[in-house]
FIMIKE-877296 format. One line per 2 residues: their letters; for each residue x, y, z of N, C-alpha, C. Coordinates in nm, 2 decimals, always signed. Each point is the difference from the previous one (the first is absolute). Layout:
residues N
A = X/Y/Z/X/Y/Z/X/Y/Z  ...
//
This chain:
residues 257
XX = +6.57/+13.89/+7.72/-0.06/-0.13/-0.02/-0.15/+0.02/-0.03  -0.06/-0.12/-0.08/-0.14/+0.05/+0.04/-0.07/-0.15/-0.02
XX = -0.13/+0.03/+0.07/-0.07/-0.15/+0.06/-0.04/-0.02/-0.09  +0.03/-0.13/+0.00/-0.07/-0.10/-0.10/-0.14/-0.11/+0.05
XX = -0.11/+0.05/-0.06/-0.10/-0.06/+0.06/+0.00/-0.18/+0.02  -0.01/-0.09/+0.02/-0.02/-0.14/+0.01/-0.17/-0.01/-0.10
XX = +0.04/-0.09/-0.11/-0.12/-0.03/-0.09/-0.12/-0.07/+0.11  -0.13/+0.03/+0.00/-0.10/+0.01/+0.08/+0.01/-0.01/+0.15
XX = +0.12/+0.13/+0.03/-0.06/+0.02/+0.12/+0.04/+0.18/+0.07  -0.12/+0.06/+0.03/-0.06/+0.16/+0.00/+0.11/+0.02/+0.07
XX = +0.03/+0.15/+0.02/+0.01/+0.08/+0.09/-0.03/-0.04/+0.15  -0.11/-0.01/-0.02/-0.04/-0.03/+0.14/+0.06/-0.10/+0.09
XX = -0.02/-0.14/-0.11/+0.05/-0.10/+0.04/+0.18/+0.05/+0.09  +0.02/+0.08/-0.10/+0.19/-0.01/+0.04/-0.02/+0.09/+0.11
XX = -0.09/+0.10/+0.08/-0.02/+0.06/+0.09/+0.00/-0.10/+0.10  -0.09/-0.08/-0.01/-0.05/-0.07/+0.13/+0.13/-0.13/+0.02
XX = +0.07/+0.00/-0.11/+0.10/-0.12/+0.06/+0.10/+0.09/+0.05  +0.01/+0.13/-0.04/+0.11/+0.07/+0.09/-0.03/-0.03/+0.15
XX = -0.14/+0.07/+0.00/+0.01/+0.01/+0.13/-0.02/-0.14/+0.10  +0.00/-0.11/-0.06/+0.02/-0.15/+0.04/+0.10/+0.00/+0.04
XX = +0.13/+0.02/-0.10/+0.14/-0.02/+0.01/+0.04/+0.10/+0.12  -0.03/+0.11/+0.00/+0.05/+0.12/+0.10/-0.04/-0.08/+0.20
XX = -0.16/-0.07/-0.05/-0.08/-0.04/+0.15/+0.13/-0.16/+0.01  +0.05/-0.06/-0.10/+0.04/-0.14/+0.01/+0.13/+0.08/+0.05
XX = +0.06/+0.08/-0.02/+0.15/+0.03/+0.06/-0.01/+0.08/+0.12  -0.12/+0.05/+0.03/+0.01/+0.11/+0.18/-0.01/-0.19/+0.08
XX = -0.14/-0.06/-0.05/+0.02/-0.10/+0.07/+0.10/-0.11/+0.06  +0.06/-0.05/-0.10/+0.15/-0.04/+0.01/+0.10/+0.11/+0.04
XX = +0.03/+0.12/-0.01/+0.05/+0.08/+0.10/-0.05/-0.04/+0.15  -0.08/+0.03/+0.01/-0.05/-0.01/+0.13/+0.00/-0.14/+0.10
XX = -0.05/-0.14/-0.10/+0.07/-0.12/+0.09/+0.11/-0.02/-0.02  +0.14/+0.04/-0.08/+0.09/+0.01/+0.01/+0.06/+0.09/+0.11
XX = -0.07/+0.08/+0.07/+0.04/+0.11/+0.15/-0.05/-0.08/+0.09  -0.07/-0.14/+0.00/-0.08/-0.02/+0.08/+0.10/-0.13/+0.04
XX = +0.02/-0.10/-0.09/+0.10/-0.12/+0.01/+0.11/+0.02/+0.10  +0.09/+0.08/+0.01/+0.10/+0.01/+0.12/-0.02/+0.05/+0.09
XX = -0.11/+0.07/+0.03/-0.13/+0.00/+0.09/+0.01/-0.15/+0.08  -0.09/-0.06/-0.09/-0.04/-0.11/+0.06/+0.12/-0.14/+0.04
XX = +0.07/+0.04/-0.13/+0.12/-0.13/+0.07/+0.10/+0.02/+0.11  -0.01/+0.13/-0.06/+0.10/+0.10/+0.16/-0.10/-0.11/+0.18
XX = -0.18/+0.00/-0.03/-0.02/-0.03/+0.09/-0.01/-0.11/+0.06  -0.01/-0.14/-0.17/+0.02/-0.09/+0.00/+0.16/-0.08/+0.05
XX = +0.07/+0.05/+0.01/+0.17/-0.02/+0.04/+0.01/+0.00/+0.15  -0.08/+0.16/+0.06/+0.02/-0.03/+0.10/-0.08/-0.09/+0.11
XX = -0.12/-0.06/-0.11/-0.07/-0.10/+0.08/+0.06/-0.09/+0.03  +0.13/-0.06/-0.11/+0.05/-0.16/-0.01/+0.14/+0.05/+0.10
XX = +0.03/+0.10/+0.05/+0.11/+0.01/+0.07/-0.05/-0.07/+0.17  +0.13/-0.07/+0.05/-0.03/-0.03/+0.15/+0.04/+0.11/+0.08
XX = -0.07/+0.03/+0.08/+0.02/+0.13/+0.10/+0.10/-0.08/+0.09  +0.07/+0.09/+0.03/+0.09/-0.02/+0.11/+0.02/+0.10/+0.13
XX = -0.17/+0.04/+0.02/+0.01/+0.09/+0.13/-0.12/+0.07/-0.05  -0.07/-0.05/+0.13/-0.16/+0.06/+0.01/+0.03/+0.18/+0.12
XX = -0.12/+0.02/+0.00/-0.02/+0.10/+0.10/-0.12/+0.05/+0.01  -0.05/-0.03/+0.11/-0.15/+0.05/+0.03/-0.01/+0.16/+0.05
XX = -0.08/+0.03/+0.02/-0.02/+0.12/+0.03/-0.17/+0.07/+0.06  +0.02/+0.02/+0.07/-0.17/+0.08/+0.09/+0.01/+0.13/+0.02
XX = -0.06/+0.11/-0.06/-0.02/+0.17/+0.04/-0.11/+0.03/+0.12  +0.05/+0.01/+0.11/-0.11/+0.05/+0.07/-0.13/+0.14/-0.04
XX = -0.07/-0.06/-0.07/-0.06/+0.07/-0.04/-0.15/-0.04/-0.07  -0.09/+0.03/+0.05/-0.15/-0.09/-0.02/-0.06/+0.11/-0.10
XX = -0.01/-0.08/-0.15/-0.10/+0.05/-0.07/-0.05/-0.06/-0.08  -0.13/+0.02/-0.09/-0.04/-0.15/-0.06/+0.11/+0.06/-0.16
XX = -0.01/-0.12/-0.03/+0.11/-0.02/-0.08/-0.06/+0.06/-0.14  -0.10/+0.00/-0.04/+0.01/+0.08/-0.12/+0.03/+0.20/+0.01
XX = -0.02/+0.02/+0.15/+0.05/+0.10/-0.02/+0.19/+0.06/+0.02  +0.11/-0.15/+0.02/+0.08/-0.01/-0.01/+0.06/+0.08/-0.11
XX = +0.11/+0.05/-0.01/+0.10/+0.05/-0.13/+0.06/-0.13/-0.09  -0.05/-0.14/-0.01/+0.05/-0.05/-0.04/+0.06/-0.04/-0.18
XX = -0.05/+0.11/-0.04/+0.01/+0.00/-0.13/+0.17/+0.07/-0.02  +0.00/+0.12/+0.05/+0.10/+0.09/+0.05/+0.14/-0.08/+0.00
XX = -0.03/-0.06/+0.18/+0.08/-0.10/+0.04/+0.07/-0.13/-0.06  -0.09/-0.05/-0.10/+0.02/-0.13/-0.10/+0.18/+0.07/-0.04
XX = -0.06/+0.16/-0.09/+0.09/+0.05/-0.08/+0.11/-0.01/+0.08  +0.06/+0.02/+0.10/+0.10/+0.01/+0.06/+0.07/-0.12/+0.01
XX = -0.09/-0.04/+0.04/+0.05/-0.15/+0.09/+0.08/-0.10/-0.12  -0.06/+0.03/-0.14/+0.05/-0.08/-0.11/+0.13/+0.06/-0.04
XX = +0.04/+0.11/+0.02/+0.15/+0.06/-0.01/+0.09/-0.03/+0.09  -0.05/-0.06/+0.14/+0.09/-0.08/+0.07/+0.12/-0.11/-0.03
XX = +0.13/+0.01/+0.02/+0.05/-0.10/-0.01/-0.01/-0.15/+0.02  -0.04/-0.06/-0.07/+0.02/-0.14/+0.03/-0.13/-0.02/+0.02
XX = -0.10/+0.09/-0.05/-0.13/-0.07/+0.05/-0.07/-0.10/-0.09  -0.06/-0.09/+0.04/-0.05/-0.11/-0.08/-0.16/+0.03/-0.03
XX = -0.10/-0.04/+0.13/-0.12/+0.04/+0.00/-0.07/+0.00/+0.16  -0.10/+0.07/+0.00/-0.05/+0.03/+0.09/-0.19/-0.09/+0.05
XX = +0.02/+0.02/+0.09/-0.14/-0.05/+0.05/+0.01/+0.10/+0.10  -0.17/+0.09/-0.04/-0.05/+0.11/+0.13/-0.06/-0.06/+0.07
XX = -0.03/+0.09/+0.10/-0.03/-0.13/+0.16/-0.10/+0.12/+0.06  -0.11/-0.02/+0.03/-0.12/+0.10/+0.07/-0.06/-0.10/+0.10
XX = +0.07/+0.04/+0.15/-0.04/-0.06/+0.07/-0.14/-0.01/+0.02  -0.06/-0.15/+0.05/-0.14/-0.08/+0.03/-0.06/+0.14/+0.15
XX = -0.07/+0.06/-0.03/-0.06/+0.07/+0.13/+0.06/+0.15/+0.05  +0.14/+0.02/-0.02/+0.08/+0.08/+0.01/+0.02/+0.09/-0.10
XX = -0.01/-0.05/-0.10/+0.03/+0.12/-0.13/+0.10/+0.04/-0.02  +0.15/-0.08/+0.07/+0.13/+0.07/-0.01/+0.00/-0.04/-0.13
XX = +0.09/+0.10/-0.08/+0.07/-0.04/-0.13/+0.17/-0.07/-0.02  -0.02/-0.14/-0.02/+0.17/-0.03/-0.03/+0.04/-0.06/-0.14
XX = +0.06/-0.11/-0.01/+0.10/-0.10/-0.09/+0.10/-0.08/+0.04  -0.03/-0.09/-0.11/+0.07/-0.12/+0.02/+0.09/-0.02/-0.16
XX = +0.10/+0.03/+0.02/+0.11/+0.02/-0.13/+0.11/-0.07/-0.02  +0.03/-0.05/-0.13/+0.13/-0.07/-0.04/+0.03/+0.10/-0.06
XX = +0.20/-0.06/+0.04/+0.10/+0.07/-0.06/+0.09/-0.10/-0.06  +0.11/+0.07/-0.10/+0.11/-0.08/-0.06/+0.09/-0.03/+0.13
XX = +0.05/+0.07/+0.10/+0.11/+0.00/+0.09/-0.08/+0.02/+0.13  +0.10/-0.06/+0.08/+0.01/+0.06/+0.15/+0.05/+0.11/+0.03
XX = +0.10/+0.07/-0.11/+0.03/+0.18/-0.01/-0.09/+0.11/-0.03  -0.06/-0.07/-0.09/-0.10/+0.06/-0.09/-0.16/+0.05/+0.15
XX = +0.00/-0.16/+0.06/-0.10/+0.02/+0.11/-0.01/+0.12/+0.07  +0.15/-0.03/+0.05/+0.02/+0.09/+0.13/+0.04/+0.18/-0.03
XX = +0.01/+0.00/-0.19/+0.03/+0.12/+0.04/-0.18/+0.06/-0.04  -0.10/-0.10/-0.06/-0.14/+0.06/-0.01/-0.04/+0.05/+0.13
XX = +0.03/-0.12/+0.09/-0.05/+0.08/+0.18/+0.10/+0.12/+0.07  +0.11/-0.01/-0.05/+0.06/+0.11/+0.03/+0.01/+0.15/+0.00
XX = -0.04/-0.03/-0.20/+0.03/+0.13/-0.05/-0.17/+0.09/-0.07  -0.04/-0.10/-0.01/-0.14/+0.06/-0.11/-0.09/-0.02/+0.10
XX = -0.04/-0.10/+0.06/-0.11/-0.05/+0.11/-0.09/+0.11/+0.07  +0.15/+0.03/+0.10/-0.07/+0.07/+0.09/+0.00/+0.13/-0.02
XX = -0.04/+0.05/-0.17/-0.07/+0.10/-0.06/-0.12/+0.02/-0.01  -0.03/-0.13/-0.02/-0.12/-0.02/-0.01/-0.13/+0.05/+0.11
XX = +0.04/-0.06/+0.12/-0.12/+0.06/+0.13/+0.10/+0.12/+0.05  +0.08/-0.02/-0.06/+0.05/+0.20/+0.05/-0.09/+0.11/-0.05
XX = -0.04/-0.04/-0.13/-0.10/+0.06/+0.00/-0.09/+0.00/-0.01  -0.07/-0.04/+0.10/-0.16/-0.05/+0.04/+0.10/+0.03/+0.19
XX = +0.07/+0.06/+0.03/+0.03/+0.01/+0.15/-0.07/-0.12/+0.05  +0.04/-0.09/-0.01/+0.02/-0.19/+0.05/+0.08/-0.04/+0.07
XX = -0.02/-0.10/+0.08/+0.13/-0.08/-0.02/-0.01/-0.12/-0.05  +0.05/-0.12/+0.00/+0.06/-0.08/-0.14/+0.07/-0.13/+0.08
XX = -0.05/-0.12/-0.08/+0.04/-0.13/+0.06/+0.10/-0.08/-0.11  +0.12/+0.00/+0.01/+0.01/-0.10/-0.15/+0.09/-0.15/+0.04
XX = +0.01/-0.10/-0.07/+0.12/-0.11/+0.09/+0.05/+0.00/-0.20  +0.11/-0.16/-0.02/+0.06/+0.01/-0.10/+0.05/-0.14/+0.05
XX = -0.06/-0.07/-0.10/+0.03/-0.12/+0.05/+0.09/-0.09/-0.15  +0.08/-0.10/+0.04/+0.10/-0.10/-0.09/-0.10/-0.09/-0.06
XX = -0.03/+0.06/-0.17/-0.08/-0.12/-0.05/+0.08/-0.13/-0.04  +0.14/+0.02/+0.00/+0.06/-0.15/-0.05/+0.00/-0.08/+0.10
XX = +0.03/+0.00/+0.10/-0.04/-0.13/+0.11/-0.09/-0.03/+0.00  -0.14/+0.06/-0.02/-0.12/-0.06/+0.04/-0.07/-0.04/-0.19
XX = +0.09/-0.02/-0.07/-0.10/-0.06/-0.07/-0.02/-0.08/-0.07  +0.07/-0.09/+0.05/-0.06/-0.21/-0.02/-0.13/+0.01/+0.09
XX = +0.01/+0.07/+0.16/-0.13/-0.04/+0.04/-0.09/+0.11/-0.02  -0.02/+0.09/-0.09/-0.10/+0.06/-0.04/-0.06/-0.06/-0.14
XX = +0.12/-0.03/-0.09/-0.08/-0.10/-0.09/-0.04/-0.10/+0.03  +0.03/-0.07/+0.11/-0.10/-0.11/+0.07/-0.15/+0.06/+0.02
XX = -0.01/+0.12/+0.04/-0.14/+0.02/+0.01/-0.10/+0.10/-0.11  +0.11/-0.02/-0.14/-0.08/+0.05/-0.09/+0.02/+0.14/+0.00
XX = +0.10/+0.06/+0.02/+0.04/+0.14/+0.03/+0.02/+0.07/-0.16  -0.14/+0.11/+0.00/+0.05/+0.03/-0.11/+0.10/+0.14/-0.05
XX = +0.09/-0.01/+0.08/+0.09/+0.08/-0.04/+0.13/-0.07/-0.07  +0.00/-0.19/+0.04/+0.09/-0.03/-0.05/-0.03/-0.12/-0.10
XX = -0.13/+0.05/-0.07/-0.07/-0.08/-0.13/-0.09/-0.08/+0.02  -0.11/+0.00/+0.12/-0.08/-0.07/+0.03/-0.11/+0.04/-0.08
XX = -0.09/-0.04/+0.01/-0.18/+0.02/-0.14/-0.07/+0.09/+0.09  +0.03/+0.11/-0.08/-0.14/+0.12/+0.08/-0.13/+0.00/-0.08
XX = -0.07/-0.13/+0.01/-0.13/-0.04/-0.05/-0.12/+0.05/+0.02  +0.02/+0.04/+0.15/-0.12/+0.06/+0.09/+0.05/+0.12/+0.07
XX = -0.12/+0.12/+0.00/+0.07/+0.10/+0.03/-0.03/-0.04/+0.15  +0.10/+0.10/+0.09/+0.01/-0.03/+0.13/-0.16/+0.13/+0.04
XX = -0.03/-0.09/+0.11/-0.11/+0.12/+0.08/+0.06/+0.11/+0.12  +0.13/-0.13/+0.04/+0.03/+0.08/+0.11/+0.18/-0.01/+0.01
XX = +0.06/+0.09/+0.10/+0.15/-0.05/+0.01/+0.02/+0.01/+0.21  +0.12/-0.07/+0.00/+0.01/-0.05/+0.13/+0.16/+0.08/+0.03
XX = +0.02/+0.09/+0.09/+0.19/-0.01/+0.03/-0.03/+0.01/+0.12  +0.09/-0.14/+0.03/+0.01/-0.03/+0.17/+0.20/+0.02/-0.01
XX = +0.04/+0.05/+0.11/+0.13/-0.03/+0.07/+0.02/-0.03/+0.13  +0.09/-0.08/+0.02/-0.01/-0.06/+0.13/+0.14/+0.07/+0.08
XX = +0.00/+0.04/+0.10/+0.10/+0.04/+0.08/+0.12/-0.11/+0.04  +0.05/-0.04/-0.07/+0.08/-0.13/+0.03/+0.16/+0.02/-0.16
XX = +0.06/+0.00/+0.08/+0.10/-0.02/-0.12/+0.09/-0.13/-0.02  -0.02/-0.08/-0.15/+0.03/-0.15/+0.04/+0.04/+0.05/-0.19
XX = +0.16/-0.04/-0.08/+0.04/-0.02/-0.08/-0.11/-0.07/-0.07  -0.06/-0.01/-0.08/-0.07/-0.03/-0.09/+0.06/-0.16/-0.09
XX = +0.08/-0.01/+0.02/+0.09/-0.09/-0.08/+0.00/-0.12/+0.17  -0.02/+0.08/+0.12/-0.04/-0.13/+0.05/-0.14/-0.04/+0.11
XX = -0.09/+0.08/-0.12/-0.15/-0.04/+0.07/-0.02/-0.10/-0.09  -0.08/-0.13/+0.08/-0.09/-0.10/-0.09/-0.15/+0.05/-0.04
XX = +0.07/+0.06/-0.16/-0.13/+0.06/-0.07/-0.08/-0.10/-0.06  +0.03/-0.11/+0.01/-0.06/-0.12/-0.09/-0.07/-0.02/+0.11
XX = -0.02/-0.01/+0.13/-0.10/-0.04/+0.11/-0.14/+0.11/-0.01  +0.09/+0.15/+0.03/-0.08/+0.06/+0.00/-0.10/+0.04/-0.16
XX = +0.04/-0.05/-0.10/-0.09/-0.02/-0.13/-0.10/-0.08/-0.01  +0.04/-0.14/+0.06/-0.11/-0.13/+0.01/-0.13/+0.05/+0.10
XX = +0.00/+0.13/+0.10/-0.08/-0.01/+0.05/-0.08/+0.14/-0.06  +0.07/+0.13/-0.08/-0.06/+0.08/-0.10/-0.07/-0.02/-0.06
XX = +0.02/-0.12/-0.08/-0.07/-0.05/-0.13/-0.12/-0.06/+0.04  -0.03/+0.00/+0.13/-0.14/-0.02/+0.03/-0.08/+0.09/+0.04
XX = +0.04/+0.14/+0.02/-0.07/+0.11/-0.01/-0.08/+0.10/-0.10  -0.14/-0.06/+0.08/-0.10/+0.03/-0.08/+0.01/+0.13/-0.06
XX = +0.01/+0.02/-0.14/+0.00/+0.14/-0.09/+0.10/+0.01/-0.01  +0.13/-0.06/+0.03/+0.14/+0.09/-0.01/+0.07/-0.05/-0.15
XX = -0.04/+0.11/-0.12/+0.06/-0.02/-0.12/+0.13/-0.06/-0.06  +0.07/+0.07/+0.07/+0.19/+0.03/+0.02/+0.07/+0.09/+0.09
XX = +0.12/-0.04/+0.01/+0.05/+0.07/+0.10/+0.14/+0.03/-0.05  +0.03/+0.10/+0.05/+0.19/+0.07/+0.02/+0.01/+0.03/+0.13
XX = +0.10/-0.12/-0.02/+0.07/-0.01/+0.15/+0.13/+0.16/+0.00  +0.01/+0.01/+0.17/+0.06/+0.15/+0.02/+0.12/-0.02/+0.09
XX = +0.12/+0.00/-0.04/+0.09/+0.01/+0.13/+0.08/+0.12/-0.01  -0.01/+0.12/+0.15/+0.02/+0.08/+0.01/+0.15/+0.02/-0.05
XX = +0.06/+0.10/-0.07/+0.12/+0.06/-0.07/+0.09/+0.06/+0.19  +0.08/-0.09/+0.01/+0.09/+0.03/+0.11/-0.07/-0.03/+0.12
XX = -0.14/-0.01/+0.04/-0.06/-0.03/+0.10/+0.03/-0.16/+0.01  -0.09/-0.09/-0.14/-0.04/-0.13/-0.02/-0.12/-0.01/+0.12
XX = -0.08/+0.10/-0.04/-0.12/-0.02/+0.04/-0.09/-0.09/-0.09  -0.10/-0.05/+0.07/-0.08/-0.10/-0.11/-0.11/+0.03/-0.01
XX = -0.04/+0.00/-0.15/-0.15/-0.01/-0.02/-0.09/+0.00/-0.09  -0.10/+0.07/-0.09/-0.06/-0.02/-0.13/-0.09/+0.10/-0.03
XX = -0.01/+0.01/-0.16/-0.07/+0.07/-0.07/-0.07/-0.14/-0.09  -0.13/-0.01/+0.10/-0.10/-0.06/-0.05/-0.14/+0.03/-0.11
XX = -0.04/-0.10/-0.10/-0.14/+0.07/-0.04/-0.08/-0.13/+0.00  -0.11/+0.09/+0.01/-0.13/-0.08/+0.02/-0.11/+0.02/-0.08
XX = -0.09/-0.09/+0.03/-0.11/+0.00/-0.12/-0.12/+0.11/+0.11  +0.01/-0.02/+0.05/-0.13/+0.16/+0.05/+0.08/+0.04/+0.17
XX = -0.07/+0.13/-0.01/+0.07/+0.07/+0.13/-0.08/-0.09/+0.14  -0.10/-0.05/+0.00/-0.05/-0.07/+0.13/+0.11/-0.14/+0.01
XX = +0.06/-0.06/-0.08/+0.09/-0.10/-0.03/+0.11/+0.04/+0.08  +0.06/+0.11/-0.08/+0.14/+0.11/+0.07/-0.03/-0.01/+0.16
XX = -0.11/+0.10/+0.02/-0.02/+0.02/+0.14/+0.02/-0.10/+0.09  -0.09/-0.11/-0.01/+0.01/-0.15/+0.10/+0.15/-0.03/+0.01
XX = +0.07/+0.05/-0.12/+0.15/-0.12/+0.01/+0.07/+0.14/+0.12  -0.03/+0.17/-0.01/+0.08/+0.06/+0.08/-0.01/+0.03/+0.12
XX = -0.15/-0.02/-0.01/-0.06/+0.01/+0.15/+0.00/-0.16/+0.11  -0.04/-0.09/-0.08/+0.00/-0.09/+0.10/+0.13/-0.13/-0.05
XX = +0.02/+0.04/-0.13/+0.12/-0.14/+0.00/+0.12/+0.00/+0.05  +0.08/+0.17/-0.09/+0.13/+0.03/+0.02/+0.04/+0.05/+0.12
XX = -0.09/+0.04/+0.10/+0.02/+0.06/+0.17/+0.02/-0.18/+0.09  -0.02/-0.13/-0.12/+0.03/-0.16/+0.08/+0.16/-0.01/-0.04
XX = +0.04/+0.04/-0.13/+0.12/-0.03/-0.03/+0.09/+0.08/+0.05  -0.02/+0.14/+0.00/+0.08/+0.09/+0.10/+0.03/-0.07/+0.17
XX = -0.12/-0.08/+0.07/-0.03/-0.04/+0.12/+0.10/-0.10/+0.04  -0.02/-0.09/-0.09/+0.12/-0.13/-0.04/+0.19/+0.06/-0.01
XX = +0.01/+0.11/-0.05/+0.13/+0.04/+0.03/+0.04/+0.09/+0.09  -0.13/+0.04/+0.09/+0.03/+0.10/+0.11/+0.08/+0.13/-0.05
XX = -0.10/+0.07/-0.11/+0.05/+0.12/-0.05/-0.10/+0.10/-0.02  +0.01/+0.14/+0.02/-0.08/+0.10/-0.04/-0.03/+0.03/-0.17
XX = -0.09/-0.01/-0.07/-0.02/-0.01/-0.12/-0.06/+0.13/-0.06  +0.01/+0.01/-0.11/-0.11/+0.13/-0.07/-0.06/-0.04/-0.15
XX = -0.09/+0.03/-0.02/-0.11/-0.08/-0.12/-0.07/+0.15/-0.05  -0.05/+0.00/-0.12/-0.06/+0.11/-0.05/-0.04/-0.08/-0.15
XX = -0.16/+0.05/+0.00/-0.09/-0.07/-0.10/-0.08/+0.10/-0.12  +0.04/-0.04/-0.07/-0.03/+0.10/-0.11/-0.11/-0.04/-0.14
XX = -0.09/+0.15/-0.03/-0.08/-0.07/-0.11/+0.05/-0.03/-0.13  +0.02/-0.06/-0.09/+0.07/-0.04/-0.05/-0.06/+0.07/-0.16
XX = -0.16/-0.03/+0.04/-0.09/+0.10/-0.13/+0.03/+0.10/-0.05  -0.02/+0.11/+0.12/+0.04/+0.16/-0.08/+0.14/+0.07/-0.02
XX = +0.03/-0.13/-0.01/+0.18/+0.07/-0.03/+0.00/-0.08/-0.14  -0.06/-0.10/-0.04/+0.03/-0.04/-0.17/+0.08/+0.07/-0.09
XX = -0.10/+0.09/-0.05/+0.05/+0.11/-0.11/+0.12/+0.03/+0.03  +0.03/+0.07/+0.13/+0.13/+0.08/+0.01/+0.14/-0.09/+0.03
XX = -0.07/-0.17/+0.00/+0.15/-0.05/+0.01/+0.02/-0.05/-0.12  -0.13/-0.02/-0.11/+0.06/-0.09/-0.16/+0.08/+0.16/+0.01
XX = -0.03/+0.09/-0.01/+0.06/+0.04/-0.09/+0.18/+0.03/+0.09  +0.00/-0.05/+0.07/+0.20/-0.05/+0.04/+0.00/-0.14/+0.02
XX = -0.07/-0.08/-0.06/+0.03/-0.12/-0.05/-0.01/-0.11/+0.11  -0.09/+0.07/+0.06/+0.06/-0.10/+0.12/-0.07/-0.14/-0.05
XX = +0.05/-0.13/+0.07/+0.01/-0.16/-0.05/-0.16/-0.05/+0.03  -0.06/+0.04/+0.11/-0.14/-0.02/+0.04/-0.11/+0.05/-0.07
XX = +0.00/+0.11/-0.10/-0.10/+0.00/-0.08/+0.04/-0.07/-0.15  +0.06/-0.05/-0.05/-0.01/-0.03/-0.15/-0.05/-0.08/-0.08
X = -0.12/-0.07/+0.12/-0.10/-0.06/-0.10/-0.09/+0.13/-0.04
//
């Protein structure tokens, strides 16, 4: 074959459109590698979790020196995993999470099987529960819960998990009582309500608009509501800041503004 020039236009010219054409197809290569990337993570935003599971590693460090980049990798090869929110305890520096899954199988075999790999190696020990998100979530969308499509407008400053030592079926606490008096607490964004998996223990993964907000509701509010059912309770307050980064990127529902 042989090239046939185009009437007034150089050599050159046909140089520099090659290498246009060559930069216009790596490009489009490249957001075409990126697309099921991102819808892969847009899918599993619009899915309803059907079983949470928190988690606390006894183990105090400030969190950028955490492996959490590492950890992401794994955690996203998990069955059934949806997305994650990291949790760096307020004062303590424990490192945990707060995670949806597709199943209640799916939950129990992440604390089962992969979990307690995790502070095995960091010789720890390890806190996790696994709680039934389908009962509790008409009254979590009552309070704006955004794991089950509520507006994550504002980013949270702080997060709240209280559990109460009481086991009461979820399907017969009056959550609409205890909402009316929520929704007047100062800073509290939204909430996911928690009923323990086989316990039906009660309780919540709270966020707030700043950690002094968090604190007042764990220290002096939620030790009145425990008081009122004559139960031993547990609460743990977390910065909600320096975990950002490492929870967009497992999608979690509280950063996506």
């Amino acid at each position: 074959m042989t090239n046939r020039k185009l009437p007034g236009v150089s050599a050159a010219d046909l140089q520099i459109s090659r290498r246009k054409l060559i930069a216009g197809a790596a490009a489009a290569t490249a957001v075409a590698g990126l697309q099921p990337t991102l819808l892969y993570a847009q899918e599993k935003l619009k899915m309803t979790p059907q079983a949470f599971v928190y988690t606390e590693v006894a183990i105090s460090v400030p969190f950028e020196n955490a492996p959490w980049e590492k950890i992401n990798e794994a955690i996203r090869q998990q069955p059934g995993f949806l997305n994650k929110t990291w949790l760096h305890g307020h004062s303590t520096q424990t490192v945990g999470g707060f995670y949806a899954f597709d199943s209640i199988d799916n939950a129990r075999k992440f604390v089962t099987e992969y979990f307690p790999t995790e502070p095995r190696s960091f010789g720890v020990a390890h806190n996790t529960r696994v709680f039934d998100a389908a009962v509790v979530k008409d009254a979590s969308v009552d309070l704006g819960a955004v794991h089950f499509g509520g507006a994550a407008d504002r980013k949270p400053g702080a997060f709240v998990y209280t559990e109460l030592q009481f086991s009461k079926p979820f399907k017969e606490f009056n959550w609409q009582e205890r909402n009316k008096d929520l929704k007047q607490v100062s800073g509290l964004q939204n909430k996911v309500w928690l009923s323990g998996l086989q316990t039906n223990t009660l309780g919540g993964f709270d966020a707030f608009e700043t950690v002094e907000q968090a604190l007042d509701f764990a220290i002096n509010q939620f030790p009145e509501t425990a008081a009122n059912v004559g139960c031993a309770f547990y609460t743990r307050v977390f910065d909600a800041g320096v975990t950002a980064r490492a929870s967009r990127e497992m999608n979690s529902p509280y950063y996506i503004a």
